[in-house]
C-alpha positions as MATLAB code, in Angstrom:
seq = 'XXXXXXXXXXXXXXXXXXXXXXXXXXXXXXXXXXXXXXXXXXXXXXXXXXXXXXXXXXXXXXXXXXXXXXXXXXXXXXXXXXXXXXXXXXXXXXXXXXXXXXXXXXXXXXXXXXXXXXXXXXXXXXXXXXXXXXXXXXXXXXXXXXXXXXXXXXXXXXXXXXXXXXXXXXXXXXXXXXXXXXXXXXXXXXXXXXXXXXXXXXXXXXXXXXXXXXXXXXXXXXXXXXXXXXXXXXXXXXXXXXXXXXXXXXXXXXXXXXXXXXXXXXXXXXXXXXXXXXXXXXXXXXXXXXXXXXXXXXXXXXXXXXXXXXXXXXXXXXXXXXX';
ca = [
     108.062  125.758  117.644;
     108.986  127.102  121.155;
     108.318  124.824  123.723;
     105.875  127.055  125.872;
     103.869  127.059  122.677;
     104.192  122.687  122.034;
     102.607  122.720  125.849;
      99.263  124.572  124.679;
      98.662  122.239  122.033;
      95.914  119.283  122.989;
      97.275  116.457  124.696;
      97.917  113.064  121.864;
      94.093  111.832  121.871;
      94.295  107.922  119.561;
      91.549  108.129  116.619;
      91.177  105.148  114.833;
      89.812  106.595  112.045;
      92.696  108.765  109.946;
      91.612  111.372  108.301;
      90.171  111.498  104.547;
      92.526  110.544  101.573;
      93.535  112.669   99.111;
      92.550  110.538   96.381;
      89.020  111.016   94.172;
      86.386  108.684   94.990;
      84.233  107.837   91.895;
      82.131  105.147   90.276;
      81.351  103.698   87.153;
      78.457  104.972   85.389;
      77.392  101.769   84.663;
      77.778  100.352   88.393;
      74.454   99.108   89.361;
      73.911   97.025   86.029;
      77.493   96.028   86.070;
      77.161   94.551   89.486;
      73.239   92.988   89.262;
      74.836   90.874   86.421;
      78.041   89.529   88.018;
      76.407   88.879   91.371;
      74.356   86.257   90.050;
      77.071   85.245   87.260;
      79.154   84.544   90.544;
      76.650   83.419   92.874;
      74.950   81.037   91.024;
      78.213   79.615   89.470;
      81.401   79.642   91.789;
      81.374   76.629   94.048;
      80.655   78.064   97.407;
      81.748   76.056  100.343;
      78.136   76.468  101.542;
      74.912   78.765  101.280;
      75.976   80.923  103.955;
      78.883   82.048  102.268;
      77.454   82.524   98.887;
      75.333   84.610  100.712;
      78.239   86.818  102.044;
      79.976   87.354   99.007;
      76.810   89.198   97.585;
      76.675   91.133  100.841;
      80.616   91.885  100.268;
      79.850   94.191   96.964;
      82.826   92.813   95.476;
      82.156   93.005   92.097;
      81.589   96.970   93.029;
      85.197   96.701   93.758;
      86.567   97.522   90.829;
      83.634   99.730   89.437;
      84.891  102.045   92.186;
      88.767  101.377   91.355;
      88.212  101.772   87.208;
      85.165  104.408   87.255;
      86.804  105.308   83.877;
      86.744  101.865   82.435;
      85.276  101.702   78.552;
      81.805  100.300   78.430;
      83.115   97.600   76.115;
      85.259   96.673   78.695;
      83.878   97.074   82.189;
      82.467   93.766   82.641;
      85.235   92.146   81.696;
      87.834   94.110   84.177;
      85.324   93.390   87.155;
      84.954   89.549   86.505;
      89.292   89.164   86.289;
      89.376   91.470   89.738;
      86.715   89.442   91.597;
      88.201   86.169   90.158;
      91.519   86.925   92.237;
      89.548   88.049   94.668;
      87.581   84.574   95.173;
      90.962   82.180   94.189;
      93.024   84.240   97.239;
      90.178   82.836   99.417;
      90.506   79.133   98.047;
      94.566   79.418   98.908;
      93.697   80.619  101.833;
      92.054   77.025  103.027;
      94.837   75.179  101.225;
      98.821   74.353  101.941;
     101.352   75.414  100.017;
     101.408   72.659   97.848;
      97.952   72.513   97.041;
      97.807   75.789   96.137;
     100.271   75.195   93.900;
      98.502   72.632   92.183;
      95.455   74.333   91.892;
      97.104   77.088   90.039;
      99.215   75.055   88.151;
      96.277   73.909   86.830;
      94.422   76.635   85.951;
      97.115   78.380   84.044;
      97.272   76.809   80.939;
      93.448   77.239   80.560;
      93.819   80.876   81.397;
      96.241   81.303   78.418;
      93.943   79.249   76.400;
      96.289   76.692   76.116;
      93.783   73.818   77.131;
      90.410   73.287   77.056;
      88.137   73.387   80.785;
      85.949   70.872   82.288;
      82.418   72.166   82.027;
      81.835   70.607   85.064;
      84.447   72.254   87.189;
      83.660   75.958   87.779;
      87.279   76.794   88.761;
      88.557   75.502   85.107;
      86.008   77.051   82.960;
      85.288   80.379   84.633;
      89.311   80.720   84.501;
      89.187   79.803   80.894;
      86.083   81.996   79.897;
      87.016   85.240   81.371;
      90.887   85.261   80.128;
      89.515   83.958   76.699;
      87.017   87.137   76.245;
      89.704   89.477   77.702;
      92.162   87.970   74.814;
      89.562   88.880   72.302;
      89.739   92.427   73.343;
      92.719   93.219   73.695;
      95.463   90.700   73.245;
      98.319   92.872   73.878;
      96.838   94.149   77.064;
      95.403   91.233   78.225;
      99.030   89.742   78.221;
     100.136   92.358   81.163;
      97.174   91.529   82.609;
      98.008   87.630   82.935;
     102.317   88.880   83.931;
     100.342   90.971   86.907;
      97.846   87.987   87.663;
     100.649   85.810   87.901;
     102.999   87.728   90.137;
      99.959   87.645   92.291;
      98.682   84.297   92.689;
     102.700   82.314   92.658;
     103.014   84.825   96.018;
     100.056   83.777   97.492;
     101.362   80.082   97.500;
     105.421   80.840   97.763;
     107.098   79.223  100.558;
     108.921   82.797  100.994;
     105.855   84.096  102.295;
     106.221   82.291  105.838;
     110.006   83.770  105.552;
     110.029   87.770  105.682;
     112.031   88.769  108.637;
     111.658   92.009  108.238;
     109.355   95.100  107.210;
     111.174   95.519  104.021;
     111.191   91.968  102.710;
     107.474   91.637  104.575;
     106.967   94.648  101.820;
     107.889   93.864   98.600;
     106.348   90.326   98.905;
     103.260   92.374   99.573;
     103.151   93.948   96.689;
     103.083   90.650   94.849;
     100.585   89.035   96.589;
      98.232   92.259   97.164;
      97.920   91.825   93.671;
      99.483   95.779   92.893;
     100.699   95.233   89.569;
      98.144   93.374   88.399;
      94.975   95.780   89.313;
      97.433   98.663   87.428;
      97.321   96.767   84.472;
      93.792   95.879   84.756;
      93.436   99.497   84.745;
      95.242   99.979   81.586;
      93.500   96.976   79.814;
      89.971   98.622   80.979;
      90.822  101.705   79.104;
      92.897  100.457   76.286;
      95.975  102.677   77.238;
      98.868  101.785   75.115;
     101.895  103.209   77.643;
     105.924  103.342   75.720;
     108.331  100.901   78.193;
     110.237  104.825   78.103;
     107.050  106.435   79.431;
     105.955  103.658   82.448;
     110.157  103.579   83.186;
     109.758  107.241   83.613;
     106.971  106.826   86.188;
     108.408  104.329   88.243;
     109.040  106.213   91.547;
     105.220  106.820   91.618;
     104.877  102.948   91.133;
     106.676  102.365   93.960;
     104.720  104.943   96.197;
     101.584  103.154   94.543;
     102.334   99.671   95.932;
     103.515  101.417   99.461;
      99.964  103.045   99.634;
      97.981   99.882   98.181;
      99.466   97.380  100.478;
      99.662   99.485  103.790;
      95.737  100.272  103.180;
      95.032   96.813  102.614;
      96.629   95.421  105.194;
      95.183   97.640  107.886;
      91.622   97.353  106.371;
      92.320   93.726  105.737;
      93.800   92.650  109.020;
      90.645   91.575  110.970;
      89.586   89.287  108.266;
      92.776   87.633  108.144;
      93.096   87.408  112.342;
      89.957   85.770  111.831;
      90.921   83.115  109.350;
      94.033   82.467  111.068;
      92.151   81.756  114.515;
      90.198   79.361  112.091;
      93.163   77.290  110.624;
      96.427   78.275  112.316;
      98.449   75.848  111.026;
      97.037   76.067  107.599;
     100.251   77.751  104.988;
      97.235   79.545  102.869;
      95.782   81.582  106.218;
     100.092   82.393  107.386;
      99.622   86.186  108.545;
     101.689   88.301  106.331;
     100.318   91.793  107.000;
     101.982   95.077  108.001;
      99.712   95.750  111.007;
     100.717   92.437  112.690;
     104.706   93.394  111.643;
     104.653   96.163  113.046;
     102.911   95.521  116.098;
     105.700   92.576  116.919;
     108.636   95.160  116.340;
     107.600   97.768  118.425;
     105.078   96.026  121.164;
     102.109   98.187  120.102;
      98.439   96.716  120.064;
      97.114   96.204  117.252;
      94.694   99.288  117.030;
      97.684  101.431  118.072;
      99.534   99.817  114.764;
      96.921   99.965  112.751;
      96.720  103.969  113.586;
     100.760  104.413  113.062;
     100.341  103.222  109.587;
      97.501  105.271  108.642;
     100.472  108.398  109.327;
     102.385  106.608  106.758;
      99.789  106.185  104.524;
      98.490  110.045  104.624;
     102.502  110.932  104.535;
     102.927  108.893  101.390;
      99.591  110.606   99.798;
     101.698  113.821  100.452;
     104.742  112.693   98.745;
     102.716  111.325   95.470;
     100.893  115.123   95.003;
     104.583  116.154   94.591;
     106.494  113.412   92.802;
     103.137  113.747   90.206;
     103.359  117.348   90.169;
     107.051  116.950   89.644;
     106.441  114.677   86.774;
     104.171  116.529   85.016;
     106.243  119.487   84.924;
     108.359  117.538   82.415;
     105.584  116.835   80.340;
     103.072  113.872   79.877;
     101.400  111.975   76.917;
      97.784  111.900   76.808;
      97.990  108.229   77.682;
     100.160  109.059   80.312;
      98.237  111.698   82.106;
      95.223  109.698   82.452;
      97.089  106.798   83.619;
      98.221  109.014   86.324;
      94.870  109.998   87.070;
      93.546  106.610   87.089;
      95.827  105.568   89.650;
      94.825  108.063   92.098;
      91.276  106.827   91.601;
      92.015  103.116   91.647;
      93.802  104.453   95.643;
      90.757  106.057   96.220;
      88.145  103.671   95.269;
      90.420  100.726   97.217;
      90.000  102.919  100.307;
      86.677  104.061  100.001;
      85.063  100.115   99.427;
      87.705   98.520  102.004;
      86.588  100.435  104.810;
      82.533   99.659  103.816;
      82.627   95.980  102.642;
      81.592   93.062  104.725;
      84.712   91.331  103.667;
      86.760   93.439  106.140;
      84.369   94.926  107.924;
      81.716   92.876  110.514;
      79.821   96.312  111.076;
      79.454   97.645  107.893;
      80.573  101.769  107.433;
      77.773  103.840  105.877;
];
């Protein structure tokens, strides 16, 4: 471009709000039933730390969460994906209030019951919500559930790793991320919710598109996320669970940019990433795809969209809530 023609474009203007994703937004068909149940299975059962916040996890939609993520989920299986999603969901807040070691305890304890290993305490919701929602999953699908529990797993030993307080640098800051965002656990949730079956030569063959998948799920949440962790830093500072390990605060100490100016930097990456999946999919597809495969594909895009479209809308993140 010459540059008499760069000086009639508009001057930079900041706008904090990127513009729309790529992705498909959809829902389950089954959405509002799906979530009237598991709000009160949740409420009324999961040992809130008071009223107040009982209160704000039904304002928080999570359960709708995954609905939106896995609008493809089988009937048989819907309920079941939501209540392992908002599970993680409500255990990263416990480790959040917790140290390092205590965390570690709590999900030392909790694994055996989630493999079915031991029997819970019916008096301890932590023990036998964990056991009852792995156990029904298992009686699914055993198979799947088993890359379910590997995804869980990477997930929640992240969340209370002493290597989380130790990432230098965007790239390690990254692929700890990716653990602890819980990204390969919500793809194989997606997989278990629609019984898909995928060869180790056809998920192999896919895994530059993984990688782009836990670049776009991370950045997204930890832009949308960042407020809500600011705040429960400010809370607890010197609490290990509530350690910042986000992008948006990363970034913003390498370069000196406010946080709203970070924030807006990596919503270019993110769109520039979306960009770069339409052609390593298209590319991919040219070689030829399974049935399986395909909709894999396609549920991946939708779990990106439906992450995006909830994160920006739910009271978790959000203190004014986007309509």
């Amino acid at each position: 471009m010459q540059v008499a023609a760069l000086r009639k474009q508009p001057a930079y203007q900041p706008e904090d709000i990127p513009p729309p994703t790529i992705f498909p937004i959809k829902c389950h068909p089954k959405v509002d039933e799906v979530c009237a149940e598991l709000d009160d299975y949740f409420y009324k059962n999961w040992p809130w730390k008071d009223e107040a916040a009982g209160q704000k996890f039904l304002r928080s939609e999570i359960n709708r969460w995954a609905c939106l993520a896995l609008p493809n989920a089988r009937d048989d299986r819907i309920y079941d994906a939501v209540r392992v999603n908002t599970l993680l969901f409500l255990l990263d807040d416990v480790a959040e209030d917790l140290s390092i070691t205590e965390g570690q305890a709590l999900y030392k304890r909790l694994t055996p019951l989630a493999l079915g290993k031991t029997l819970p305490n019916r008096s301890d919701p932590y023990e036998w919500m964990t056991y009852d929602i792995w156990t029904s999953m298992r009686a699914a699908d055993a198979e799947l559930t088993e890359v379910v529990w590997q995804g869980a797993l990477l997930c929640i030993m992240a969340q209370v790793d002493e290597a989380r307080t130790k990432c230098p640098d965007m790239g390690s800051l990254l692929k700890h991320r990716a653990k602890e965002a819980g990204i390969a656990f919500v793809a194989a949730v997606l997989r278990f919710s629609q019984s898909l079956h995928l060869s180790p030569s056809d998920l192999s063959s896919i895994e530059p598109v993984h990688t782009l998948y836990a670049l776009l799920g991370v950045t997204v949440n930890d832009v949308l996320s960042f407020d809500k962790e600011l705040r429960a830093y400010n809370r607890a500072p010197t609490t290990e669970g509530a350690h910042m390990l986000n992008m948006t605060l990363a970034l913003a100490n390498d370069t000196g940019l406010p946080y709203p100016a970070s924030k807006r930097v990596l919503w270019v990456m993110v769109r520039e990433w979306e960009g770069q999946w339409k052609e390593l999919v298209r590319e991919r597809r040219k070689k030829g795809v399974s049935g399986e495969l395909g909709v894999y594909l396609e549920g991946l895009e939708l779990v990106l969209g439906g992450n995006e479209w909830w994160s920006w809308r739910t009271e978790r993140y959000q203190e004014t809530k986007l309509v």
